[in-house]
N, C-alpha and C positions, 0 to 999 in steps of 0.2 A: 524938608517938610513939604505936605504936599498942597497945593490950592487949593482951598475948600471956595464953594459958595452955598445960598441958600438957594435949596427947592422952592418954587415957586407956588406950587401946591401944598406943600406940607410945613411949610417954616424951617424945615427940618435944615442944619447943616450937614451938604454932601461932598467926596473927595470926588475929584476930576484924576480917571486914569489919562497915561500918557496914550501919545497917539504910536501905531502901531507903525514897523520899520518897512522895508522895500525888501521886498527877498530881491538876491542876486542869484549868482548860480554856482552850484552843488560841484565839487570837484569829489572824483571817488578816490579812497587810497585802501590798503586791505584792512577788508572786515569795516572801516568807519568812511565815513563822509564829513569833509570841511564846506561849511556853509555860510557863504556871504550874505551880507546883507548891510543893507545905509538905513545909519539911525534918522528917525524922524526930524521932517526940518523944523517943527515946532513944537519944541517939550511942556505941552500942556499937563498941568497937575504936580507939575515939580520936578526935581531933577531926576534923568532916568540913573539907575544906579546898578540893572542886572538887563541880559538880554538873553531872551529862550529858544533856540531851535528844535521844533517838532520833529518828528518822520511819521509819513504816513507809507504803508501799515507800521504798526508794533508802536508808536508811539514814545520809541523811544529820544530821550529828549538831552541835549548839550547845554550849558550857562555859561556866562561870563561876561567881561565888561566889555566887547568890543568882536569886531568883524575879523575873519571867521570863526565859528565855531566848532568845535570837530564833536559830531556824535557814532561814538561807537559799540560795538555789540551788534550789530545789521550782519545779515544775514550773506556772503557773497552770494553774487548773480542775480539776486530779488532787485527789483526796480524800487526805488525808493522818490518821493517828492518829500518837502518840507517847507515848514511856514515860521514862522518868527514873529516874537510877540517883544516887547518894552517893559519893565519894571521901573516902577515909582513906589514911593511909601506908602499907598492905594492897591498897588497890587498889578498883577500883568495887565496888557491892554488887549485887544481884541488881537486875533491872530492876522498876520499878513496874508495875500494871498498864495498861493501853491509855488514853488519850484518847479522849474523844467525836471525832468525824471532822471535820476544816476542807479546806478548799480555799482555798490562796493567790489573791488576784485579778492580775489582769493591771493593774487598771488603776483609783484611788481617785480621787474628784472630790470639789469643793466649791465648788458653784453657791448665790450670795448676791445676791437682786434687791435691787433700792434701796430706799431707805427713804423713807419717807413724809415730804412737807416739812410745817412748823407750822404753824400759825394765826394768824391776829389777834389781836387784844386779850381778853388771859384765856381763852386757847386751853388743850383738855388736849394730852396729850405726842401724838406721830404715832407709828405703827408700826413694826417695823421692817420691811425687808425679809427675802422667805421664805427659809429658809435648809433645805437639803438636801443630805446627804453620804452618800455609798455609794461601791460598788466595781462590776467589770463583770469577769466571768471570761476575756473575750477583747477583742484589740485587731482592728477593722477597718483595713484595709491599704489604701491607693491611693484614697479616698473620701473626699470632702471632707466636715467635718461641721459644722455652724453653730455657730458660737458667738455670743453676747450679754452683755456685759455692763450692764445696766440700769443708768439715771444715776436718780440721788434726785427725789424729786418738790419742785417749785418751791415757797420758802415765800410763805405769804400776808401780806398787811399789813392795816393801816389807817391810815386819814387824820389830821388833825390835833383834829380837833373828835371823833372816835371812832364817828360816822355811817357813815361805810362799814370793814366790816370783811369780810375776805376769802378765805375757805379755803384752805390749801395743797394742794398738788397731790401725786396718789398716784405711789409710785415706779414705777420700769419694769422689766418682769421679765428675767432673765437665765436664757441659754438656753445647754447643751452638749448636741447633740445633740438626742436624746429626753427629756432631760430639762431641765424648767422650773422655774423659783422665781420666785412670785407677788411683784409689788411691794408694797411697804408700804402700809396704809392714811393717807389723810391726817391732819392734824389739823382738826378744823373752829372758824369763829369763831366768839366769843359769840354767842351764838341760837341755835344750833343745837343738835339732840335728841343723835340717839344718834350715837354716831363711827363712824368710813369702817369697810370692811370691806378686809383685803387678806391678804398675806401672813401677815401679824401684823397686827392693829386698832388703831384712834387709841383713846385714854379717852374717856368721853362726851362727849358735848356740854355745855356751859354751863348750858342751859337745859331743859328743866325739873330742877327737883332728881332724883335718882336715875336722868337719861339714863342709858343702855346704853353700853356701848365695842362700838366695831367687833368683828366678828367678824373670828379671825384663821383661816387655813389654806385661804383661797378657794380653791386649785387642789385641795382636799378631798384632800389626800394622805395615805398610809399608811405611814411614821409621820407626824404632821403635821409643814408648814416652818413653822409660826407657830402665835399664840394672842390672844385675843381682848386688848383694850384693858379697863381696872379702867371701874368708874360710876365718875360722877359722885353725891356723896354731900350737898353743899352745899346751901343753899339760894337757888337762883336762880344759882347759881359754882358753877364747878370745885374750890371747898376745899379744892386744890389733893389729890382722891383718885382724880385720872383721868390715870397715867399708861399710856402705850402700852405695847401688848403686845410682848414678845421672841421671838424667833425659837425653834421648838423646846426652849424653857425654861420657860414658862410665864407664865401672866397675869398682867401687875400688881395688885398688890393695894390701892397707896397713890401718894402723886401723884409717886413716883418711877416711873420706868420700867423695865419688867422687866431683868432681865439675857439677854442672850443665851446660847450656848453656847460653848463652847472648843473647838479644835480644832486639831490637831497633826499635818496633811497637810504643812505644810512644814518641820518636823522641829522648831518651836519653836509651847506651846502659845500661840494668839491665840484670843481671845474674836470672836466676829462677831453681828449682828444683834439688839443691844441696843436697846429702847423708849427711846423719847424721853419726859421728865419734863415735868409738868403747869406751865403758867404760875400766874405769882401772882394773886391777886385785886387790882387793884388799891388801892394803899396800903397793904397787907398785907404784900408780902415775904415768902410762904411758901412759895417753886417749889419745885417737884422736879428729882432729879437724875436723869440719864438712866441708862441700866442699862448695866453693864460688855457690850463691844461694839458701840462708835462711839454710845451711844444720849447725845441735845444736852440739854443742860440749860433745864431751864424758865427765862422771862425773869422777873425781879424784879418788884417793883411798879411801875416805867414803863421795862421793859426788852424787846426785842428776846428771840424765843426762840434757841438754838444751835444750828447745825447739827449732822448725823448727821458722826461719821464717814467720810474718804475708803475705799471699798474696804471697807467692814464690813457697809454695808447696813444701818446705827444709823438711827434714827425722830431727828426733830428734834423740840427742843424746843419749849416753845408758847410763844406771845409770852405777855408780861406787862404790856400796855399801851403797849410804845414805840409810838413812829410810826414808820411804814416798813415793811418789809422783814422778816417772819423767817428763821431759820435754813431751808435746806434740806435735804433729805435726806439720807444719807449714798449715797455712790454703790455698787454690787454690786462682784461681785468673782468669777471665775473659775477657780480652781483645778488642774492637773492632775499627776496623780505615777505615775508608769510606769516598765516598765525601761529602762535608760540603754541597751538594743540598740535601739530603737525612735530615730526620728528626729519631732519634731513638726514642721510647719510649717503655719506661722501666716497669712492673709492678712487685710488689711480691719480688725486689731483693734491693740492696744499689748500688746505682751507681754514677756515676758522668761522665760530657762529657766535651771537651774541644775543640775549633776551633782553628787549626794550620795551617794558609793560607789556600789552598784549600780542605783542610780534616777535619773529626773530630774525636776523638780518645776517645770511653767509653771506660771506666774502672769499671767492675762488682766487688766486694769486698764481697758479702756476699748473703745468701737466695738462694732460687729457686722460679722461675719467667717466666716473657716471654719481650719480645722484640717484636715490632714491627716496623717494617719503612716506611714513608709514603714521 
């Protein structure tokens, strides 16, 4: 119920609207805008119970009980501000003042290349693949446009007696359009200096004590899709403090692998492009764990490393002395979220699409291809 007092003038009894909220600021996503904002610190008039985001132009307008609120129907590429008003049982309250200015996109991506496969015997972690997300204010009509989804780089072995030991292989980049995400760097085997360069970097080398980790963000992008591999700290080993770097998250720092980033393009948060974890020294048992993000686990003291993740673009883990075979990469992944008036189609690739209210959200999983939208 809301506070009333008497007008001073009129005898009359009047309701007290509440006081109006704080705009924050406007994130864009396609077609709608989610708009923050902190309720008033003093609920004069009663308890608020609804809260309004405007847009200006088109006026069109979002409800609900609490911070953000998403208004959608906007226009992509128009510049939009917005203001925010309080409901009590009185009624809205005076509008807040403006938002800084957004423009809805037309159209969000999320291009993840493959990740880097493991190493041989007492390998550090592999990288991941590059990982890049944005939005594009307009859709091109009738044009086909490339797509790529990059498969994981091949892991490496060694032999029985531990004489040949064998690099994994860098992952392969994935491509929408004009835009690229670098593959992951590999893992390299014992002997070897400093680790691959890629997307994201392997952890160092084995050999000598305090190798380098790959350098991660080769396509030199702004913001970067990756980050360099951790040294190697050991002496003559990986002391298991070289794991692979994470996609857009940051460097490892210890013989786990970074973590990747999260991301909520298809309306449920998933982590992608997690560093793969440093093998053990052998007899030791001290691997690392691969970073949230498909990133494989380091292999034990006579174990085989983990593979990356399918479709995350996760770094594989390092061998730890098995014979054989390590893990490989994790394979990319391709992304796309648009309005549901838009039709995609697909050639040359695996895909699948899905309508979620006003959107539709492909998901690329494999091939190189092209897309078109009509």
């Amino acid at each position: 119920m809301a506070i009333n007092r008497v007008s001073p003038k009129k005898g009359k009894v009047v309701d007290i609207p509440a006081n109006a909220p704080t705009i924050g600021t406007p994130t864009a996503s396609v077609g709608a805008v989610d708009v923050a904002f902190t309720a008033p610190s003093t609920a004069t008039g009663g308890p608020i119970t609804v809260y309004r985001v405007t847009s200006n132009p088109g006026s069109f307008t979002g409800t609900g009980s609490s911070s953000p609120l998403t208004v959608s129907g906007l226009t992509s590429g128009t510049s939009y501000t917005f203001t925010a008003a309080a409901g009590n049982a009185t009624g809205y309250s005076a509008e807040s003042s403006a938002s800084s200015s957004v423009a809805p996109s037309a159209l969000q991506y999320l291009v993840v290349a493959g990740g880097g496969g493991g190493g041989g015997n007492e390998s550090p972690g592999a990288g991941a693949g590059g990982y890049r997300a944005g939005t594009l204010s307009s859709i091109t009509t009738g044009i086909a446009l490339t797509v790529t989804v990059g498969g994981g780089g091949a892991g490496g072995s060694m032999n029985s007696n531990g004489s040949i030991n064998i690099d994994g292989s860098k992952g392969s980049n994935s491509v929408f359009n004009t835009i690229t995400a670098t593959g992951g760097g590999q893992a390299r085997a014992i002997g070897a200096s400093a680790g691959a360069s890629g997307g994201s970097g392997s952890g160092g080398g084995s050999t000598p004590s305090g190798s380098t980790g790959g350098a991660g963000n080769e396509g030199g992008y702004t913001p970067p899709e990756g980050y360099a591999g951790a040294p190697s700290t050991g002496s003559n080993y990986p002391n298991q403090t070289n794991g692979g770097g994470g996609g857009a998250s940051g460097a490892a720092t210890n013989k786990n692998g970074a973590n990747g980033i999260s991301n909520s393009i298809t309306g449920t948060a998933v982590y992608y492009a997690g560093g793969g974890g440093a093998g053990a020294t052998q007899g030791q048992g001290n691997q690392g764990n691969g970073g949230l993000g498909g990133g494989g686990n380091g292999g034990n003291n006579w174990s085989l490393g983990s593979a990356g993740g399918a479709n995350t673009g996760g770094g594989a883990g390092g061998g730890g002395g098995g014979v054989g075979t390590t893990g490989a990469g994790g394979s990319g992944v391709v992304i796309l979220k648009y309005p549901s008036s838009y039709t995609a189609t697909f050639s040359g690739v695996t895909s699948s699409t899905i309508t979620s209210g006003s959107v539709k959200i492909s998901t690329v999983t494999a091939g190189t291809g092209t897309v078109t939208f009509s």
